[in-house]
N, C-alpha and C positions, 0 to 999 in steps of 0.2 A: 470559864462560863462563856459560849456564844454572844454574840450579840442579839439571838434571837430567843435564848432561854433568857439572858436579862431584860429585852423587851418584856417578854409572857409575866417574870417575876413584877415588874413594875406594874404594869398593867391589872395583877391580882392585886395589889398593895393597893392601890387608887379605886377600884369597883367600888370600894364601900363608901368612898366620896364622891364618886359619880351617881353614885344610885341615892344618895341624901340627897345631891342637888337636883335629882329627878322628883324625888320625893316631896320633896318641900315645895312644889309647885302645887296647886290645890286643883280641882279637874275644873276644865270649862264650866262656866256658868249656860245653863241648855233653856232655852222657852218654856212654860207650861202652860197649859189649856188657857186661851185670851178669858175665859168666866172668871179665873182665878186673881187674874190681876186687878186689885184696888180700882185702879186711875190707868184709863184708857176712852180712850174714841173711836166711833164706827161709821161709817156713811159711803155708799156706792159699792158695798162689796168689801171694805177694807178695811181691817181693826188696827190701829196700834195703840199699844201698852207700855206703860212706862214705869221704873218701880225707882226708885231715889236709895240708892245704898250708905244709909247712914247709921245702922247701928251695929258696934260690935262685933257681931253674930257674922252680918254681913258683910262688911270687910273681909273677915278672916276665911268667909266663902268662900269667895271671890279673889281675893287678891293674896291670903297668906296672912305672912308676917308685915306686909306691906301697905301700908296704912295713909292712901291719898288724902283723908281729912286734915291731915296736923300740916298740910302743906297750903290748905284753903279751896283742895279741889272737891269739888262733890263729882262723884261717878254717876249716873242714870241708866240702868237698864233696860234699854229701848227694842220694843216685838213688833216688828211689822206682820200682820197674818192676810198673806192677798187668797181672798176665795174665791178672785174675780177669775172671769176669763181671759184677761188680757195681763202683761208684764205690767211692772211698775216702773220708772225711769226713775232715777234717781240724783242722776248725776246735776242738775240745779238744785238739790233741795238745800234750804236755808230753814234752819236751827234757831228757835231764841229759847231761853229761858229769862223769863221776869219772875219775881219777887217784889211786892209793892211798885214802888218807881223804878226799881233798880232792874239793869239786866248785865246779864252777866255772860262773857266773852267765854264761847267754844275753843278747846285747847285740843293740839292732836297729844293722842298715848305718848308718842315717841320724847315730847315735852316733858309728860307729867312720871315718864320712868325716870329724865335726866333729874326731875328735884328728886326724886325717892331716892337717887343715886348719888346725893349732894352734889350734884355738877357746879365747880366754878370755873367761871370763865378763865383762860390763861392772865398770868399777871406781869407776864411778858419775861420770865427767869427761866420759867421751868413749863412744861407744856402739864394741863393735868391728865392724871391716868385716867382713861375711857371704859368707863366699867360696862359690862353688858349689859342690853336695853332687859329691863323686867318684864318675862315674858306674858305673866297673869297679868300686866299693863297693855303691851303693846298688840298683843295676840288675842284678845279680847274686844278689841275696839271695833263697831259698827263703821265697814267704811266701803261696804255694796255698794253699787250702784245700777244695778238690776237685779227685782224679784220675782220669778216667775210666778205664772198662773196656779193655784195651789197648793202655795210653799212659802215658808214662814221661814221668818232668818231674825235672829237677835244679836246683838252687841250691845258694849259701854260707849256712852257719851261721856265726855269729861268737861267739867265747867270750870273755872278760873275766880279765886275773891271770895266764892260761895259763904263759907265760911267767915263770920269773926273772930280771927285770932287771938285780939285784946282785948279783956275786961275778963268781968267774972258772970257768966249767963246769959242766954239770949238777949239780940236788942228786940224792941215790937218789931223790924221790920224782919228781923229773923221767926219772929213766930207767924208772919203771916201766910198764905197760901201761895205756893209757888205756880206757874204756868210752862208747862211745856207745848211751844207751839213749833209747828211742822208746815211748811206751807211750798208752794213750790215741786209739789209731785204731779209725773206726768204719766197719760196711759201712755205704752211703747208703741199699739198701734196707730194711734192718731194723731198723738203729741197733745192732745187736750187738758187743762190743768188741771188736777181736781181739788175741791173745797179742802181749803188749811185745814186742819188738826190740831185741836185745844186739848190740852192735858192735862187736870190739876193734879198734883201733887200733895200730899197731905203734910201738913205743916211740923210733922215730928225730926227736924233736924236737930242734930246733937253737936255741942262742941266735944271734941278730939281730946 
């Protein structure tokens, strides 16, 4: 046998595991009409929309078998829709999310694939194996920084804590109404700020 008919032979042998691991990825998460979204805000031409992926349903959307809650992250599905005539800047903008007093620290994807991935740090013996970044993680994440005139773009946010891992059922401060605020966006032709963006969130998060 060649080395090029046992290439070909290997290569059929492996399709059916390359096309599972194609498969098991679940399709992008896409925008829908800004009407549709629960919890959003509008002022100067510009809507964004935010949706909290906490149940089930939504997970397994979006992300698979991969599951950011059990780890304490909440994802956020954030739509910018500009109907203005001018770009949006993006590159200051500053993120919070509060809950009661609490707010809770923005994580990039490439983080919240390494927990999905059990990453430990080396413990100085053996180096650990580096698994590939999860791509309905990383390849989903909101991280533009220009929106043209017209043109609606969405991605995930990822929040850090969200979650109580301990006890058994919400605390009050988990049932109460979450805030997504956005502040820090600029028109592209002026540089002029424009008014922050308040976003509640409806208070149905689930423990994992």
């Amino acid at each position: 046998m060649t080395k090029k008919v046992r290439f070909l032979a290997v290569m059929v042998m492996l399709a059916p595991v390359l096309l599972t691991a194609v498969a098991s990825d679940p399709p992008r998460v896409r925008p829908r009409e800004a009407s549709t979204y629960e919890s959003r805000d509008s002022h100067e031409g510009i809507t964004v929309a935010a949706e909290a992926y906490v149940t089930d349903e939504q997970i397994k959307t979006a992300f698979g078998n991969h599951d950011p809650r059990k780890y304490g992250v909440l994802a956020v599905y954030v739509v910018f829709f500009n109907t203005s005539k001018d770009a949006l800047k993006l590159d200051t903008l500053d993120i919070t999310l509060e809950r009661a007093r609490m707010k809770f620290e923005q994580i990039p994807g490439g983080e919240v694939s390494r927990r999905l991935n059990g990453f430990k740090a080396p413990n100085g013996v053996k180096p650990p194996k580096i698994k590939a970044p999860i791509s309905p993680v990383v390849d989903q994440e909101f991280l533009l920084k220009l929106i043209p005139p017209g043109e609606t773009a969405g991605g995930f946010l990822y929040f850090d804590r969200f979650f109580n891992l301990s006890g058994d059922g919400p605390t009050p401060s988990e049932r109460a109404e979450s805030h997504l605020y956005l502040n820090r966006i600029q028109w592209a032709g002026t540089g002029r700020e424009l008014m922050f963006f308040d976003i509640a969130l409806p208070n149905n998060t689930r423990k994992p």
